[in-house]
N, C-alpha and C positions, 0 to 999 in steps of 0.2 A: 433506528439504532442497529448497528451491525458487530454482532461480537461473536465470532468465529477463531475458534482453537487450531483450526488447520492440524489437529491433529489424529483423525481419522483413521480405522486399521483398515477400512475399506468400505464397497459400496459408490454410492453416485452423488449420494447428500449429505452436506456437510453438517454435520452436528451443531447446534448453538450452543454456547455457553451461559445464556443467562433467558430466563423469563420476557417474552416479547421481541425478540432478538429478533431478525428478518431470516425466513427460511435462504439457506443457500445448496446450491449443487458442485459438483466436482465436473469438466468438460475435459475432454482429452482423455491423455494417460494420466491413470489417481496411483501415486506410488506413496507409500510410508518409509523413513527414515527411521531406524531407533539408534542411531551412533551418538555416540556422546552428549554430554551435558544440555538437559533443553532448558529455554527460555520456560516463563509459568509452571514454575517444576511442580505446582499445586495439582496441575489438570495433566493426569495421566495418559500415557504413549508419547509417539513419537512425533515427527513434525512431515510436513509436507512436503515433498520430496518432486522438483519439476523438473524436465527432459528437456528445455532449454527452445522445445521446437512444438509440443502437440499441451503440453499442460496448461491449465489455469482452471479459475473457479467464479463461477459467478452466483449473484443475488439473484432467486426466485420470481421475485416480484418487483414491478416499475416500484421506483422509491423520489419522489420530490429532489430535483435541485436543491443544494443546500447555499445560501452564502457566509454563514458563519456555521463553521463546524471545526473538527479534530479530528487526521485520519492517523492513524498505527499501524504498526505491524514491526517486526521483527524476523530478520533474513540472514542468510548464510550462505556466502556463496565464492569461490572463485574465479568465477567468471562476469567478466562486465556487459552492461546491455542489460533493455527488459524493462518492462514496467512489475514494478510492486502490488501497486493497486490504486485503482481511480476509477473517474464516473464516465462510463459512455451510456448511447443509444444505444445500442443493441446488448441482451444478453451475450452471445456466440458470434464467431465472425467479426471482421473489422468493425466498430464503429464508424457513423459518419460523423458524429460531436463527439468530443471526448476533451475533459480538464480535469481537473483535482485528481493531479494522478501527481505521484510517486515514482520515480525511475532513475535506473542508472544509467549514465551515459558509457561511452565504450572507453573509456580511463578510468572508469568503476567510481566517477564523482555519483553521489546524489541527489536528483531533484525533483521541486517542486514545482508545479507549474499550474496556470489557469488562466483561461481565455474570454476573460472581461467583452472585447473587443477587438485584441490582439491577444499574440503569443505575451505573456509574462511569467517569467521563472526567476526563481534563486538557485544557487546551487551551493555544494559544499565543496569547501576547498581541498579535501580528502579523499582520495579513494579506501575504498570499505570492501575490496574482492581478496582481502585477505585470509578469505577463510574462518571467520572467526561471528561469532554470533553478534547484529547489530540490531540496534533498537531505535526506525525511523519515524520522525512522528512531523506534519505539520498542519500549520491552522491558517486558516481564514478566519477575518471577522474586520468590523469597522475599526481597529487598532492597524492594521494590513497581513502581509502572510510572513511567518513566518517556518520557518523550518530547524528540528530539532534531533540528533544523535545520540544514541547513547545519555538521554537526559540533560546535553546542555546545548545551548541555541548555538548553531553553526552558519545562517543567516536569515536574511530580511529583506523584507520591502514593504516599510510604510505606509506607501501612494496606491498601494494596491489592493482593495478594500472588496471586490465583487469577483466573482467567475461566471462563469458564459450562461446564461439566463434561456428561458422560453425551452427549454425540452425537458422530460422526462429519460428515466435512463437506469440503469444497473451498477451497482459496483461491482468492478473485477477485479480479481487478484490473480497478478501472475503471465496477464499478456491482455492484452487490447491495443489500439491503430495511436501510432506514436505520430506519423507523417508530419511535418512540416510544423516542427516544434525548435527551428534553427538549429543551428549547430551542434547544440547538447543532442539532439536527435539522433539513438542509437541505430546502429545497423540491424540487430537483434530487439524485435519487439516484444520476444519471447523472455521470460526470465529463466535462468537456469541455475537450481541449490534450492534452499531449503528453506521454507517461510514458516511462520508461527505467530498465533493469534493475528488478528487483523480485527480492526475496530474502526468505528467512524461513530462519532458524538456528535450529535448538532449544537455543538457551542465549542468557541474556543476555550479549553481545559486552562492555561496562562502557564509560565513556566516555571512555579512552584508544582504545581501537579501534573505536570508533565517531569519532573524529578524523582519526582513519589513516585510514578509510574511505573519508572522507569525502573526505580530502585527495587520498587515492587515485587517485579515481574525478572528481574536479573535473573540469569541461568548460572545457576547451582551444580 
């Protein structure tokens, strides 16, 4: 389980927000944001604040491939490009396996991706570098992957039930190795703006409680 507030005033490790939660660190530049209204207005300070080019965060300890889970997070940014957050091999540095990730393409669409055996992604048919706080969330599971904004499902794929199997690895949030994820494939693997909370469930939540969540956790 990974439940991480990204909202740190400083330091190198990143605070958990719940009991058994997976220790995480801060890599790069660690900036704080306190401007305007945050997402989880319950969990005090600011949000996460990345430089576009040295930032991101990663999990302490090797964590199991998942095939059904729920990943989150919540971002802010005008700038397109960048991964969110997903599972590679390595803590630091490029991954060489990397899926279950989250990212904007450089038209600031959002996606989801995971490498069964080939690249497969959905994406949204919206750009989200508006500047404005968004809340991404998608799942795996034997139903296929879906992918969710702001609380309502923005797309799907059925047929697609597994992601890339046989290694261990870290969640990142905030940059790890996008290479050769077709066309959606940003130029910028770095994210750039401002993240908060980041979660990963090992079960698909369904999209009733990916509503709740959502509605939840709304910035105030």
């Amino acid at each position: 389980m990974l439940n991480l507030p990204l909202s740190d005033v400083s330091g190198s490790t990143a605070v958990v927000a719940a009991e058994g939660s997976t220790a995480a660190a801060y890599a790069g530049l660690m900036e704080t944001t306190l401007t305007g209204p945050m997402p989880c207005s319950s969990v005090p300070g600011g949000a996460y604040h990345l430089d576009g080019a040295s930032s991101f965060a990663h999990t302490s300890e090797v964590m199991p491939a998942l095939h059904t889970f729920t990943i989150a997070i919540w971002f802010r940014t005008s700038t397109p490009g960048g991964k969110l957050i997903g599972y590679g091999d390595a803590a630091t540095g490029a991954s060489s396996s990397y899926d279950r990730h989250l990212y904007l393409t450089d038209d600031g669409e959002l996606v989801f991706g995971v490498f069964p055996s080939k690249v497969k992604t959905i994406q949204s048919p919206a750009s989200y570098t508006d500047g404005n706080w968004h809340h991404a969330v998608a799942t795996l599971s034997g139903s296929g992957m879906r992918l969710y904004v702001d609380g309502s499902e923005v797309a799907a794929d059925p047929s697609v039930t597994r992601a890339q199997a046989d290694y261990l690895g870290y969640w990142r949030i905030g940059y790890d190795n996008l290479d050769k994820w077709g066309p959606t494939t940003p130029g910028n693997h770095h994210f750039a703006g401002d993240l908060r909370y980041a979660q990963v469930y090992p079960e698909d939540l369904g999209a009733a409680d990916i509503a709740r969540l959502y509605h939840a956790t709304l910035a105030t």
